[in-house]
C-alpha positions as CSV (number, residue, x, y, z in Angstrom):
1,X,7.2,-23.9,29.8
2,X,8.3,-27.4,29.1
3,X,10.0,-29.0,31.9
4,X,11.8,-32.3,33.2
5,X,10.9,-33.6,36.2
6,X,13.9,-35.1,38.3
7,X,13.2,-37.3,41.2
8,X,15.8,-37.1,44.1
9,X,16.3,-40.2,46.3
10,X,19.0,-38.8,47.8
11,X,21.9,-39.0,45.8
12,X,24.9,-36.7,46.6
13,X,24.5,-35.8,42.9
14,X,20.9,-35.2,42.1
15,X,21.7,-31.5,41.7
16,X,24.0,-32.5,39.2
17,X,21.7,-34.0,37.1
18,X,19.7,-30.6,37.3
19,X,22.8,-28.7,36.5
20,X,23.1,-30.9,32.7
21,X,19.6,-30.7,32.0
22,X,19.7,-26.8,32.5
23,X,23.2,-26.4,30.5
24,X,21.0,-28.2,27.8
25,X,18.6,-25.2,28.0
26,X,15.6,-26.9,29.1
27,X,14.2,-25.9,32.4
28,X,13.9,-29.2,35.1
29,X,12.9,-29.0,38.6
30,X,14.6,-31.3,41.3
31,X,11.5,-32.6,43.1
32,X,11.2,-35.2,46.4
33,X,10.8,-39.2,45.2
34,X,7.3,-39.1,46.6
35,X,6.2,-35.7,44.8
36,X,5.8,-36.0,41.8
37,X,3.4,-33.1,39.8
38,X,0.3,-35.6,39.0
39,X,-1.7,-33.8,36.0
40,X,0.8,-31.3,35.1
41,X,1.0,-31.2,31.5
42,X,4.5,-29.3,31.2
43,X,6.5,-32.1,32.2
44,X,8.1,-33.6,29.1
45,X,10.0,-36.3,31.1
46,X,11.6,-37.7,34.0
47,X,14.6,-38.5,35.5
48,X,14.8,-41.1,38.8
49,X,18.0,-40.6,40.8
50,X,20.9,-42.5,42.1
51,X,20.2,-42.9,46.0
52,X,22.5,-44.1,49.0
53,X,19.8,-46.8,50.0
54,X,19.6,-50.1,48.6
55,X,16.1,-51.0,46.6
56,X,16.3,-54.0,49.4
57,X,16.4,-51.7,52.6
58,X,13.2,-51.3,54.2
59,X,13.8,-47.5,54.8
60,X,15.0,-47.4,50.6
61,X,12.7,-44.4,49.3
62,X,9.9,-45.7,47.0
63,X,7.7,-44.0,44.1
64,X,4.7,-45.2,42.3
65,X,6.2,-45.3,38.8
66,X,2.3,-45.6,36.9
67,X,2.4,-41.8,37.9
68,X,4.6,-41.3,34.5
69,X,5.8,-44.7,33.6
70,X,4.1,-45.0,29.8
71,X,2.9,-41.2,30.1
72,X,6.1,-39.7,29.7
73,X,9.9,-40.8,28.6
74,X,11.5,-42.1,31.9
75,X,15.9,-42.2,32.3
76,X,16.5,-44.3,35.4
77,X,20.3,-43.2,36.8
78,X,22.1,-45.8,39.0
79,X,18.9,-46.5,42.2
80,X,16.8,-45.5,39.2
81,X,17.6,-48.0,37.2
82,X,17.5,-50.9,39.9
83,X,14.3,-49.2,41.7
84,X,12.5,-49.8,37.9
85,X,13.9,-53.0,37.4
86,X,13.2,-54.3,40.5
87,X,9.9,-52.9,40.6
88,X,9.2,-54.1,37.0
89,X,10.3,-57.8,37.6
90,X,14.1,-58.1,37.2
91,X,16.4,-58.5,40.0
92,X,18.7,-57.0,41.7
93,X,21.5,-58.4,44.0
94,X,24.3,-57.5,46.1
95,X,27.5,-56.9,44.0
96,X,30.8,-59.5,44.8
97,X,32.3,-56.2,45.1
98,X,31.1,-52.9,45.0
99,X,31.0,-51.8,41.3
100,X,32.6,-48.6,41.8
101,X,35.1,-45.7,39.3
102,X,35.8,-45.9,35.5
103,X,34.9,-48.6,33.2
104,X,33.9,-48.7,29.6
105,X,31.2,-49.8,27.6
106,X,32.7,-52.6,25.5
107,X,28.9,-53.6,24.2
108,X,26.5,-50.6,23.2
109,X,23.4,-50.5,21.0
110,X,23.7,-47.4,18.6
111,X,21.0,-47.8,17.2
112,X,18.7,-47.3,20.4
113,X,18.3,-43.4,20.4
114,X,19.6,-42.9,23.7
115,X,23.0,-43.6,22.6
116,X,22.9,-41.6,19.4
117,X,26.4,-40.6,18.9
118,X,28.4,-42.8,21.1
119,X,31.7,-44.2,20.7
120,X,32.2,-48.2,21.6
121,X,34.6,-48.6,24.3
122,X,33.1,-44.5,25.8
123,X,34.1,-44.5,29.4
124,X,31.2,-43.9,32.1
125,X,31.6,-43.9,36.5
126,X,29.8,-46.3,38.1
127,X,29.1,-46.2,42.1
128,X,26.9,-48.6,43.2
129,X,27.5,-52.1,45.6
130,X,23.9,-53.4,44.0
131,X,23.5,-54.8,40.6
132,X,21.3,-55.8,38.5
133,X,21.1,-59.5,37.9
134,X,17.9,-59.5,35.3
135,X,15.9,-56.9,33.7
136,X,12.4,-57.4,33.6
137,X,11.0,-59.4,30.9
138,X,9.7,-56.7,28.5
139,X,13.0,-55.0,28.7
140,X,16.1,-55.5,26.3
141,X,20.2,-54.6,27.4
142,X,21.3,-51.3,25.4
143,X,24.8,-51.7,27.1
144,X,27.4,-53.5,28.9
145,X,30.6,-53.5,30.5
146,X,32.9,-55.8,31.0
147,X,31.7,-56.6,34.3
148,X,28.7,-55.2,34.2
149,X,26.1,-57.1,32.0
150,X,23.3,-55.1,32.5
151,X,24.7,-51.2,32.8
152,X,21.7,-50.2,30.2
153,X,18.8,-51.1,29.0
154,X,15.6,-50.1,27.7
155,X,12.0,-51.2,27.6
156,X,10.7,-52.6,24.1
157,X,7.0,-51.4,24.8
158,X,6.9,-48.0,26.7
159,X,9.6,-45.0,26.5
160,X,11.9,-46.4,29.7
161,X,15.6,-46.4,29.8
162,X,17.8,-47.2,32.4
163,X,21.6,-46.6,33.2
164,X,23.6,-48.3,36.4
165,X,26.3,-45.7,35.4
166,X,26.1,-42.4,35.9
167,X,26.1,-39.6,32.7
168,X,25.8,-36.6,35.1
169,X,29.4,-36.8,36.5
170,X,32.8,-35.6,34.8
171,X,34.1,-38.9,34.2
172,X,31.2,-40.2,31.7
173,X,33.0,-38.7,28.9
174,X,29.8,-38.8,26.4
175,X,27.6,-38.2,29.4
176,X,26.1,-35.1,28.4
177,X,25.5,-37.0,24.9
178,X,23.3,-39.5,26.5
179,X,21.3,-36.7,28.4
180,X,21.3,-34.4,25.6
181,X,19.5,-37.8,23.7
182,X,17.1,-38.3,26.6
183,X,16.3,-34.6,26.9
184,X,15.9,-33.2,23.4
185,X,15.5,-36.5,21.1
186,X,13.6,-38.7,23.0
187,X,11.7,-36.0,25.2
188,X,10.9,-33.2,22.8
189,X,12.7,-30.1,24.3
190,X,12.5,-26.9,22.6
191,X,15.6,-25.8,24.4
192,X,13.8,-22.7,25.5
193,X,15.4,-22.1,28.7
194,X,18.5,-19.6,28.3
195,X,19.6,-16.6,30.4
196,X,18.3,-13.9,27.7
197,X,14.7,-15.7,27.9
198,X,15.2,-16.0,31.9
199,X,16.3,-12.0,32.1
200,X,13.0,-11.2,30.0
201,X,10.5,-13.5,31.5
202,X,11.7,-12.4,35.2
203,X,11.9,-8.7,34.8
204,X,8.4,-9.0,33.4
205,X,6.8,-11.1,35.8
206,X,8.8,-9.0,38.9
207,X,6.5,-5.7,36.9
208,X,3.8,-7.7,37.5
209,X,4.2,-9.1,41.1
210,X,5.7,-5.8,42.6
211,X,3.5,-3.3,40.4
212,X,4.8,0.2,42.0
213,X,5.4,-1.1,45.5
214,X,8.4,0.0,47.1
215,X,11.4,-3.4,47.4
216,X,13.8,-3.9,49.7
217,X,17.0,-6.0,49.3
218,X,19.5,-6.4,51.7
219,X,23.1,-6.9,49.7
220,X,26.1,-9.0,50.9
221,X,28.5,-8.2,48.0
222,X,28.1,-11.2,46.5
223,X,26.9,-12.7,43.0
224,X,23.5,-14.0,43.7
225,X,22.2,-10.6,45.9
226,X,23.9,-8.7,43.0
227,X,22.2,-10.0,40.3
228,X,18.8,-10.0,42.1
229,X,19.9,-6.7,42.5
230,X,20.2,-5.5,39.0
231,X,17.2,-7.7,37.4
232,X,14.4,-6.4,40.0
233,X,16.4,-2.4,38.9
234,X,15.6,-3.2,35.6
235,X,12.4,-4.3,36.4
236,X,11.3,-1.5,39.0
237,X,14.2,1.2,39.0
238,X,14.2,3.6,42.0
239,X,11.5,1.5,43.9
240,X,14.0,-0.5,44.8
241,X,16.6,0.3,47.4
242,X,19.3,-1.8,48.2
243,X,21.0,-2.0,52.3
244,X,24.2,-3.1,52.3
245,X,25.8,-3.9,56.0
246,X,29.6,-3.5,56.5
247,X,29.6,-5.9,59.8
248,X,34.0,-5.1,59.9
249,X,34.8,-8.4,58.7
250,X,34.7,-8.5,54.9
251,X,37.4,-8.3,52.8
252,X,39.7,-5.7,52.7
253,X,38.4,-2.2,51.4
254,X,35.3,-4.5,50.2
255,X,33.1,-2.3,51.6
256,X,34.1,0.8,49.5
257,X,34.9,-1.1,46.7
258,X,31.0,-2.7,46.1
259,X,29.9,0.3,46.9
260,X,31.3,2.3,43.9
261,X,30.5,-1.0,42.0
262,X,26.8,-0.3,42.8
263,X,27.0,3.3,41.5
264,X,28.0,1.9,38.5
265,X,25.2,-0.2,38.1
266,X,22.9,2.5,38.9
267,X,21.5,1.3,42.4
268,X,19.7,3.0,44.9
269,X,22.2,1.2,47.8
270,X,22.3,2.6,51.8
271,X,25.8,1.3,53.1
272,X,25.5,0.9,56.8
273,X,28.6,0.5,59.2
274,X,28.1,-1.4,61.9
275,X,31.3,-3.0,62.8
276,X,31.3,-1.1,66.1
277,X,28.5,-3.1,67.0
278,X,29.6,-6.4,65.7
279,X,33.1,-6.2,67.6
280,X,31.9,-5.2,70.6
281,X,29.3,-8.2,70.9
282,X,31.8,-10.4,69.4
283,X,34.9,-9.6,72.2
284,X,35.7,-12.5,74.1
285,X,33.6,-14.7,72.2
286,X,35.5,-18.2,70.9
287,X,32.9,-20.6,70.0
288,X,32.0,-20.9,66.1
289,X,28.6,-21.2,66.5
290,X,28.1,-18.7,69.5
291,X,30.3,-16.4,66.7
292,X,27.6,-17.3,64.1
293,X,24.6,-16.0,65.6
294,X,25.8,-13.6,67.2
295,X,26.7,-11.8,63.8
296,X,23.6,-13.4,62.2
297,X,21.2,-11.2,64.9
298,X,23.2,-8.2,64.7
299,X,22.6,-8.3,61.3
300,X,18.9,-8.8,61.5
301,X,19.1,-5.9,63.9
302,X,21.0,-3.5,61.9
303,X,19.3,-4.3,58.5
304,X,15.9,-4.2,60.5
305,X,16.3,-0.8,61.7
306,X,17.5,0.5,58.5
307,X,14.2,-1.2,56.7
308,X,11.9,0.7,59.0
309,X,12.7,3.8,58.2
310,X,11.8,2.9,54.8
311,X,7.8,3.5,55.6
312,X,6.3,2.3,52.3
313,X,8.1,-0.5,51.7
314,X,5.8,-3.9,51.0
315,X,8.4,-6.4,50.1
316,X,11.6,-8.0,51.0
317,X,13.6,-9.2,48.3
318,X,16.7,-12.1,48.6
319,X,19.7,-13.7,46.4
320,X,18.4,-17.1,47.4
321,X,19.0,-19.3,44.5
322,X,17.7,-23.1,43.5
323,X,20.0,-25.0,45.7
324,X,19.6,-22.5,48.3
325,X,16.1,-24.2,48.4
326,X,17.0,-27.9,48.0
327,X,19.7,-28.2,50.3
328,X,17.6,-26.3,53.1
329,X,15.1,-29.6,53.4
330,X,16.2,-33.1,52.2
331,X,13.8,-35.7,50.9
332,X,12.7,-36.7,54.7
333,X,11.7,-33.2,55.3
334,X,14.6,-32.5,58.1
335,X,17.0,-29.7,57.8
336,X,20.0,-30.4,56.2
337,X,21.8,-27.2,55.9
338,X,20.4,-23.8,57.6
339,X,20.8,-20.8,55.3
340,X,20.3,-16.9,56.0
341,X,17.9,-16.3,53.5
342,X,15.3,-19.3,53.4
343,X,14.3,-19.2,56.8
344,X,11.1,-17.2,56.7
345,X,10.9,-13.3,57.3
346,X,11.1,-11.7,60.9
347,X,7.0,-11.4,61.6
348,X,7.6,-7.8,62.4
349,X,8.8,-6.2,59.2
350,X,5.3,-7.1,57.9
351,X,7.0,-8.1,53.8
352,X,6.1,-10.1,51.4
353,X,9.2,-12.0,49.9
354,X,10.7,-11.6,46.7
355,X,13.0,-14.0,45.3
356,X,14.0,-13.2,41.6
357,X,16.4,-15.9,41.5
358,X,14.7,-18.8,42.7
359,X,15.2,-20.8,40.2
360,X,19.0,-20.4,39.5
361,X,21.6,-22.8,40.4
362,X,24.9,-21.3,40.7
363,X,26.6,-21.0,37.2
364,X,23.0,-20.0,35.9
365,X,23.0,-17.0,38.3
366,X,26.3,-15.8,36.3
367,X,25.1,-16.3,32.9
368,X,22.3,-14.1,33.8
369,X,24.9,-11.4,35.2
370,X,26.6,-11.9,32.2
371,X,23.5,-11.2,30.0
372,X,22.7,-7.9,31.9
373,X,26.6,-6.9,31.1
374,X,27.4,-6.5,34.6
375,X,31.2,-6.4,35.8
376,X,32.9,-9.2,35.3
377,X,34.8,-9.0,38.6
378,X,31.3,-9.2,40.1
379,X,30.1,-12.4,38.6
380,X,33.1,-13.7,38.8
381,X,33.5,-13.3,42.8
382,X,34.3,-16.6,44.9
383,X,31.7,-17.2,47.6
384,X,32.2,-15.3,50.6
385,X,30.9,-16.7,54.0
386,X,28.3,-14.5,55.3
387,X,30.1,-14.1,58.8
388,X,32.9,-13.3,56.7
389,X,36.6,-13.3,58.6
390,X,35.0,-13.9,61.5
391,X,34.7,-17.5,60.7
392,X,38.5,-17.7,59.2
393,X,40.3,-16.4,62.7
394,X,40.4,-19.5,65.3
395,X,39.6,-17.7,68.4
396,X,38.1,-14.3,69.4
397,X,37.7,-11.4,67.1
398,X,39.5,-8.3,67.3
399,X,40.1,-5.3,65.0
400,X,43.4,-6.0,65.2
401,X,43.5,-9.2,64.0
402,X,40.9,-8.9,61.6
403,X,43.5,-6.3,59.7
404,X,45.8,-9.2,59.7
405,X,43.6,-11.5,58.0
406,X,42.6,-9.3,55.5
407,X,46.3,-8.1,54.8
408,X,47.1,-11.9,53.6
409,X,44.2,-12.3,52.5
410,X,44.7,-9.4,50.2
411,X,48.1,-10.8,49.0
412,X,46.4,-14.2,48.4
413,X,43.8,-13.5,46.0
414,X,45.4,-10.7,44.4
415,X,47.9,-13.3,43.5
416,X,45.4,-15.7,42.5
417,X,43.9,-13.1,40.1
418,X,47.5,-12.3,38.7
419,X,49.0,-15.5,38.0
420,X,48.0,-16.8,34.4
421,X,48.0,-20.4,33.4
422,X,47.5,-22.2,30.0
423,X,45.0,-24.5,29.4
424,X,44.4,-27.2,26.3
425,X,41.9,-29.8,25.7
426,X,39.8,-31.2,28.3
427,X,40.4,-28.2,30.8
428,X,40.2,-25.8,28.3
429,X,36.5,-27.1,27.4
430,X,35.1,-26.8,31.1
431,X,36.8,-23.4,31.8
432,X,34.8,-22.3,28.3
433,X,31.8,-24.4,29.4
434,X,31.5,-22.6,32.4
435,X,30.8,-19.5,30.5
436,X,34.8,-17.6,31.8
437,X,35.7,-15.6,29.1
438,X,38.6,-16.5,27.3
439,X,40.6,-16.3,24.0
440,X,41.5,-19.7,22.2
441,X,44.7,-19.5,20.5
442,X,46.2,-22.0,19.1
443,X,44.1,-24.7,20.8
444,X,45.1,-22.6,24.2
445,X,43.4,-20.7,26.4
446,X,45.1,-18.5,29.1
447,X,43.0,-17.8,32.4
448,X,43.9,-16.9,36.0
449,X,43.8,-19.5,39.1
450,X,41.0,-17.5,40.4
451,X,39.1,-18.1,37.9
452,X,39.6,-21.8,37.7
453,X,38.9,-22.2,41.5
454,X,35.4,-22.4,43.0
455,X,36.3,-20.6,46.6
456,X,40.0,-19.1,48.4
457,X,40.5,-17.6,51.5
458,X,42.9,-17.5,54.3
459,X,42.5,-18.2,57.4
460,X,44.2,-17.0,60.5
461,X,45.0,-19.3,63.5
462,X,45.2,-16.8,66.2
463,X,45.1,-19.7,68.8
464,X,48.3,-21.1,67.8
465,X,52.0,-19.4,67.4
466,X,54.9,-20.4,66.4
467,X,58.8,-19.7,66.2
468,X,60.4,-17.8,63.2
469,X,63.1,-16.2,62.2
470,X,63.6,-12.6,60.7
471,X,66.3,-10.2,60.4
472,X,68.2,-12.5,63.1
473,X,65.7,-12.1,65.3
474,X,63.6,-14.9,66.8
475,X,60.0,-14.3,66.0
476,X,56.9,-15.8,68.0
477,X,53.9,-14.8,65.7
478,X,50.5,-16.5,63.7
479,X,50.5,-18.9,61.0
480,X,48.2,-18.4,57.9
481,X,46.5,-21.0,56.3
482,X,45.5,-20.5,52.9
483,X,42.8,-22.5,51.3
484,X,41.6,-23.4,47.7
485,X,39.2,-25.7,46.5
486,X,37.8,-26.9,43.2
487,X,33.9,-28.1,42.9
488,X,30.9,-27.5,41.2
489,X,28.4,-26.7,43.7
490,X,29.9,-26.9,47.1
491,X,28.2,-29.4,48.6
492,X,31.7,-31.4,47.8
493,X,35.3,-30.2,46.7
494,X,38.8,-30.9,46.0
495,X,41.7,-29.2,46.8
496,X,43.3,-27.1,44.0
497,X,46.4,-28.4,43.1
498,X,48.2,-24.8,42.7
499,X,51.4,-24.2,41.3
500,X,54.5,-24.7,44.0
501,X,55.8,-21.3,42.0
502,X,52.9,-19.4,43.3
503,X,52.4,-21.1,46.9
504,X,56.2,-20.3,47.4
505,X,55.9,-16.0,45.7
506,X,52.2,-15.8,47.6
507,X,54.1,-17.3,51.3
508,X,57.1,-15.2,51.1
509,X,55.2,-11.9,50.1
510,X,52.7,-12.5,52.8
511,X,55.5,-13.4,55.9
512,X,57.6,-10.5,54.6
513,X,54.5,-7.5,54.7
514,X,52.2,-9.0,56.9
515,X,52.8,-8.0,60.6
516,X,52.1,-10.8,62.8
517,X,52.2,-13.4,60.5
518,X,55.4,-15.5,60.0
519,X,54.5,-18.8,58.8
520,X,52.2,-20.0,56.1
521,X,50.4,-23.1,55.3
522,X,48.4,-24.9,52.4
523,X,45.3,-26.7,53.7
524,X,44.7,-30.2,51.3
525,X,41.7,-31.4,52.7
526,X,39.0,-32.2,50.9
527,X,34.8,-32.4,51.4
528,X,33.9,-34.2,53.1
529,X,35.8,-35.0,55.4
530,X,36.4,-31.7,55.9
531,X,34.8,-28.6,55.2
532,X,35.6,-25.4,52.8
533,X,35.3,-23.3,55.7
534,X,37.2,-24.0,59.0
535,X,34.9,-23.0,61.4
């Protein structure tokens, strides 16, 4: 399969980059700087990416560019671009001041194929404190700003561009444009790569990697195990069987309600309570990360001793999906970001692992859902921590205040899911883009908050009460905090701007039937600084 090959120097939005070359339905792969796939003749292109070093800084990341460089179309984005022309003979140079938001590309080239289609004056976002001073000899500008001379340009002898803006990122308006020009145009995609192609490649190469061995998959609930779920059913049908572990601190009546969902879909699924277990090695326990591994080895424990009784079983299947794998080890080879399920196997179940979804980033994982007609309540599910409540109530954990939690919680995003909003232009496109359904009428569309927001929760602050007021009486109870935030990946988010009409029906309707609770709080942080999760 025809592939691009994107080089990450570190940039905060390499997986971006990964996510527009994939909505363009060509396959890439996000590799290290330094490893690039020598001799592999499925790589139609590359991309170099932004990076927070300097091309000056002796640490700066470096990559022998006569690896591809006149082999294969090259797109340079914002460290790309000064890595080739510094490396090429131009020069780069610290900025007066850091070049950095909107501006507009007053002078562009149209006829240079990488801006096919563009509108003079089309805004890009530039974020960078280097600039180029000179482009290297056998290179030509393609496009300027007005205070940027050199924000493109392109060699006149080999298939090189370079941008100093960034096309990946909302605010380049023709952005996809430019990559759908480097991608397709200049590079040659077939636009093979789609979910219905994905769906019938994997469940044949699963038949073929599994034969008639017997798979085990432990479940969380969630999108990604889900769909692993129901492409390695339709791949092996009863050989597979599916553990899900009810740890006490999931959503309310979660368990029983993904349960009957996996009826539904036809799965072979062992639901295992164990939140006796859980709470009692969780009592007393106040520390985040004590409360982390704690739940993290009872569930090793509990799904372990389920697995064994399954005698035949050879493999050990997992939801992990593509930035699963790239945020686990960054381009040093240190550990970024520990996840549950890309840490090896325990040595004593004796699997092999299976990871359908490999691949996948996020929204690609939901396509494929969506493709296999699955619920659309289950593709559509925020991301759930896999500690669950536990890690939204400051303090110790207790059955009791776990109820409360899940009580506003309950009123939260059923609200979210209930309250409608209109959208038009701009908005519109990136709710449809993002593969929600909805109706357009009359230039509308009309879709829940839920569904515009990447991850809600509430979280309950059992360390801290304060004074209310109800029925005349003085209260002395918990505040909730609820939490929303926008993004496209989670590695960074926004806070969602809700409506003051909802926050105000969702606070009053969780003070009034939520026991305990009697003041309620909207967090606006963002990440960073903060996180999504408070603990």
């Amino acid at each position: 399969m025809q592939k691009i090959i994107i080089l990450d120097f570190g940039s905060q939005t390499t997986q971006l980059i990964g996510r527009r070359v994939r909505e363009l339905d060509t396959f890439c792969e996000i590799l290290p700087y330094n490893k690039f796939p020598v001799g592999d003749d499925s790589v139609i292109g590359v991309i170099l990416s932004g990076s927070p070093y300097s091309v000056h800084d002796p640490e700066a990341f470096k990559v022998d560019l006569s690896q591809f460089v006149g082999k294969v179309p090259v797109l340079g984005i914002c460290y790309g671009a000064q890595f080739i022309s510094n490396t090429l003979g131009g020069k780069v140079e610290k900025a007066d001041s850091r070049e950095y938001g909107r501006a507009n590309l007053e002078t562009i080239n149209l006829d240079n194929p990488l801006f096919k289609g563009f509108e003079k004056g089309s805004q890009v976002w530039m974020s960078h404190g280097d600039t180029i001073t000179a482009i290297p000899s056998d290179f030509e500008v393609i496009g300027s700003t007005k205070d940027v001379k050199n924000a493109a340009f392109a060699s006149t002898k080999q298939p090189v561009w370079a941008v100093q803006f960034h096309p990946e990122v909302f605010h380049s308006i023709q952005g996809k444009t430019l990559l759908q020009n480097f991608v397709v145009n200049i590079c040659g995609s077939k636009q093979e790569w789609s979910a219905a192609s994905f769906v019938d490649t994997t469940v044949a190469e699963l038949k073929a990697q599994v034969g008639n061995d017997r798979v085990i998959l432990g479940l969380s609930g969630g999108v990604d195990s889900s769909v692993a779920a129901v492409l390695l059913n339709k791949a092996i049908g009863n050989n597979l069987t599916c553990i899900f572990v009810d740890h006490g601190m999931l959503r309310k009546n979660e368990f029983q309600q993904v349960m009957e969902d996996y009826k539904v879909l036809g799965l072979n699924v062992i639901g295992v309570d164990a939140s006796e277990k859980f709470f009692s090695d969780l009592a007393g326990v106040t520390d985040p990360e004590q409360k982390r591994k704690i739940i993290g080895r009872d569930f090793v424990e509990v799904f372990n001793a389920e697995a064994k009784k399954i005698t035949d079983a050879k493999w050990l299947a997992q939801g992990t999906i593509y930035p699963d794998r790239i945020e686990s080890l960054n381009i040093t080879g240190k550990v970024i970001k520990s996840h549950h399920n890309v840490g090896g196997l325990p040595k004593e179940m004796h699997l092999q692992l299976c990871e359908p979804l490999k691949w996948l980033f996020k929204d690609e994982v939901r396509r494929v859902g969506r493709q296999m007609g699955m619920p659309e309540h289950l593709i559509t599910r925020h991301p759930f921590p896999g500690p669950g409540l536990a890690v939204r109530i400051l303090g110790d954990i207790t059955r009791e205040k776990v109820q409360i939690l899940q009580n506003a919680d309950d009123i939260y995003i059923r609200g979210l899911r209930d309250y409608k909003v209109k959208l038009s232009g701009e908005e519109a496109r990136k709710v449809l883009a993002a593969g929600i359904p909805a109706d357009m009428k009359d230039g509308e569309i009309e879709v829940s908050l839920y569904d515009q927001i990447w991850q809600a929760g509430a979280i309950l602050l059992s360390t801290v009460r304060s004074v209310g007021v109800m029925g005349d009486e003085r209260t002395y109870e918990h505040p909730v905090a609820l939490r929303a935030v926008t993004s496209t990946d989670a590695m960074t988010a926004d806070w969602a701007h809700l409506p003051y009409e909802f926050m105000a029906k969702v606070s009053n309707e969780i003070i009034n039937k939520v026991r305990g609770v009697n003041r309620v709080c909207y967090d606006i942080s963002s990440k960073p600084p903060a996180t999504i999760e408070w603990e």
